[in-house]
C-alpha positions as CSV (number, residue, x, y, z in Angstrom):
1,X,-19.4,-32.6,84.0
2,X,-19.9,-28.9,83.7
3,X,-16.0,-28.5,84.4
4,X,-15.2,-31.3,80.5
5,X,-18.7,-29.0,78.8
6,X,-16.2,-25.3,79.6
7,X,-13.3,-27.3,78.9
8,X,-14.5,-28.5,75.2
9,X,-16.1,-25.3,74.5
10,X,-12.3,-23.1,75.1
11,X,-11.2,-26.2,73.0
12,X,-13.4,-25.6,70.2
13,X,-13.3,-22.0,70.7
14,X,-9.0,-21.9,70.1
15,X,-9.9,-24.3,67.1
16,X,-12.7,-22.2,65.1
17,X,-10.1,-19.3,66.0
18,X,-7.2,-20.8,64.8
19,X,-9.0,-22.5,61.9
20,X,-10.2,-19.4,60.2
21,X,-6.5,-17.5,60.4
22,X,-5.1,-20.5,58.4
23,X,-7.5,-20.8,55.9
24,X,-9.1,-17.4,55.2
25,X,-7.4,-14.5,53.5
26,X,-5.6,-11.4,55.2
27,X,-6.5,-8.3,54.1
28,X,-4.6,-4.5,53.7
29,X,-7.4,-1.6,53.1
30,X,-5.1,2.0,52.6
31,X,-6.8,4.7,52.3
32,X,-4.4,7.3,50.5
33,X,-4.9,11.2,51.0
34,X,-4.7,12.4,47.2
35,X,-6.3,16.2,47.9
36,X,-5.1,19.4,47.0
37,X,-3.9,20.6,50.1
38,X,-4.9,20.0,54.2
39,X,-6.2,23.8,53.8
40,X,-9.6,21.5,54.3
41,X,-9.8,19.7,56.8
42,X,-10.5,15.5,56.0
43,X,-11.4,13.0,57.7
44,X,-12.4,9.1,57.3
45,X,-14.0,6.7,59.8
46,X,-13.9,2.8,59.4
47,X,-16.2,0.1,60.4
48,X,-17.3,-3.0,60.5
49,X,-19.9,-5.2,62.1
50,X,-17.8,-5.7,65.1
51,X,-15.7,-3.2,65.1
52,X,-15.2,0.9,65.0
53,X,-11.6,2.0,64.2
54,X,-12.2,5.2,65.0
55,X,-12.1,9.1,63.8
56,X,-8.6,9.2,61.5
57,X,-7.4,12.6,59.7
58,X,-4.6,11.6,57.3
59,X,-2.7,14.4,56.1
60,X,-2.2,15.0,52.0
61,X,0.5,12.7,50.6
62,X,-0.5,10.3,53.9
63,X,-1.5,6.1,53.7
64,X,-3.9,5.4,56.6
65,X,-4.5,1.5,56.4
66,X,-5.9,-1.1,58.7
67,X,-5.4,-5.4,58.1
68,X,-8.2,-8.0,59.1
69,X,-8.5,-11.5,57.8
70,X,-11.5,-12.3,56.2
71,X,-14.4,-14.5,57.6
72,X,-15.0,-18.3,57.0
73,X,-18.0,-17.2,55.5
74,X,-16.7,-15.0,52.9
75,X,-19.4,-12.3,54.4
76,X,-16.7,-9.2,55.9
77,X,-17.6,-5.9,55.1
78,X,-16.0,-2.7,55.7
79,X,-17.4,0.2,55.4
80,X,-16.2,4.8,55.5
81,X,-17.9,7.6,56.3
82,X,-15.7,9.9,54.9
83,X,-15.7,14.0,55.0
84,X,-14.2,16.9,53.6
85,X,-15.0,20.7,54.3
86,X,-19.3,20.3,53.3
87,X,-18.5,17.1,51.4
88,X,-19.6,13.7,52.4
89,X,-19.5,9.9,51.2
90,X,-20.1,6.6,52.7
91,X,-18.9,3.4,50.7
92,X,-18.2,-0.4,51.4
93,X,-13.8,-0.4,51.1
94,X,-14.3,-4.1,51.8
95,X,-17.0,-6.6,51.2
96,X,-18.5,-10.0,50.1
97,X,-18.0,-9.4,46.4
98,X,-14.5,-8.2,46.3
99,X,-13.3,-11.2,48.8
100,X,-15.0,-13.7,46.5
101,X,-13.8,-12.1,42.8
102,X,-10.5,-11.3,44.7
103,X,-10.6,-7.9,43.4
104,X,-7.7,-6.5,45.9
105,X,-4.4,-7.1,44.7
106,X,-2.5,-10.1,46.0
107,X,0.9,-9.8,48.3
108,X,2.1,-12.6,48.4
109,X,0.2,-16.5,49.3
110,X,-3.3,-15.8,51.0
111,X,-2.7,-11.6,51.8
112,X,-4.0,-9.2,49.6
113,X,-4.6,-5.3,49.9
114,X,-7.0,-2.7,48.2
115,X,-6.0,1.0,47.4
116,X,-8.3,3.2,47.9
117,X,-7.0,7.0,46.6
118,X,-9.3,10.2,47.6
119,X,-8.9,13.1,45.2
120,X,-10.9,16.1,44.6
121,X,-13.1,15.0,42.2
122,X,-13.7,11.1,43.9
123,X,-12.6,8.2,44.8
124,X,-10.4,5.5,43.3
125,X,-9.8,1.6,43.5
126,X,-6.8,-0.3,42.7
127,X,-6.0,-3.8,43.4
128,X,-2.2,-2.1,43.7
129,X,-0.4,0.8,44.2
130,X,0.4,2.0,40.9
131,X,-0.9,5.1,38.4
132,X,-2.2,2.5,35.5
133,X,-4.4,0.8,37.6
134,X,-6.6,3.2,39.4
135,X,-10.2,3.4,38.2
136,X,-12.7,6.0,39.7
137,X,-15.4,4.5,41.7
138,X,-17.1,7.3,43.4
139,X,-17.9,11.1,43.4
140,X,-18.2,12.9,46.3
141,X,-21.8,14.1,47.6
């Protein structure tokens, strides 16, 4: 009996898994280097409930991205601590309300990806990569 209750569970367990691949969206998040010059050093660290993608320091000119598909529930979030010399920020790259209104530019079927662009004077979102479409978001702190 306990052996068919494990058995079902890994069962249901592959299904939930492979269920919410096929039916929730992929997501791109880039995070594009747009400063002066690495004279200052910057740096930008990822997370989300479940996971910590660690300390990153993207050169000028440089796209650090990560991909993830969104949850059944529509609920992912992702959030940066970013820094520059004294300068700080911390701001949600991903969450509930762009997933829903689709905000991130779309790929190509059910994958999308944001742009975010860090420049001296803020930060930018784009649903993609182009000049024309960036609107500022953010100021430093």
């Amino acid at each position: 009996m306990i052996k068919l209750i494990v058995f079902s569970l890994v069962i249901l367990s592959i299904f939930v898994h492979t269920t919410n691949a096929a039916l929730t969206a992929g997501f791109t998040v880039h995070i594009i280097n747009a400063l002066p010059n690495n004279d200052v050093p910057f740096s930008v660290q990822c997370e989300s409930k479940d996971d910590n993608l660690g300390l990153k320091t993207p050169k000028v000119g440089e796209d650090y991205n990560f991909s993830f598909r969104g949850n059944l529930l529509g609920t992912t979030r992702f959030y940066c601590h970013y820094s520059w010399g004294s300068k700080k920020q911390l701001f949600d790259v991903f969450n509930s309300q762009m997933y829903k209104s689709r905000e991130c530019g779309n790929i190509s079927g059910n994958d999308y990806e944001c742009f975010w662009k860090v420049q001296e004077d803020g930060f930018y979102f784009a649903g993609h990569n182009s000049p024309e479409s960036y609107s500022k978001k953010y100021d430093w702190n």
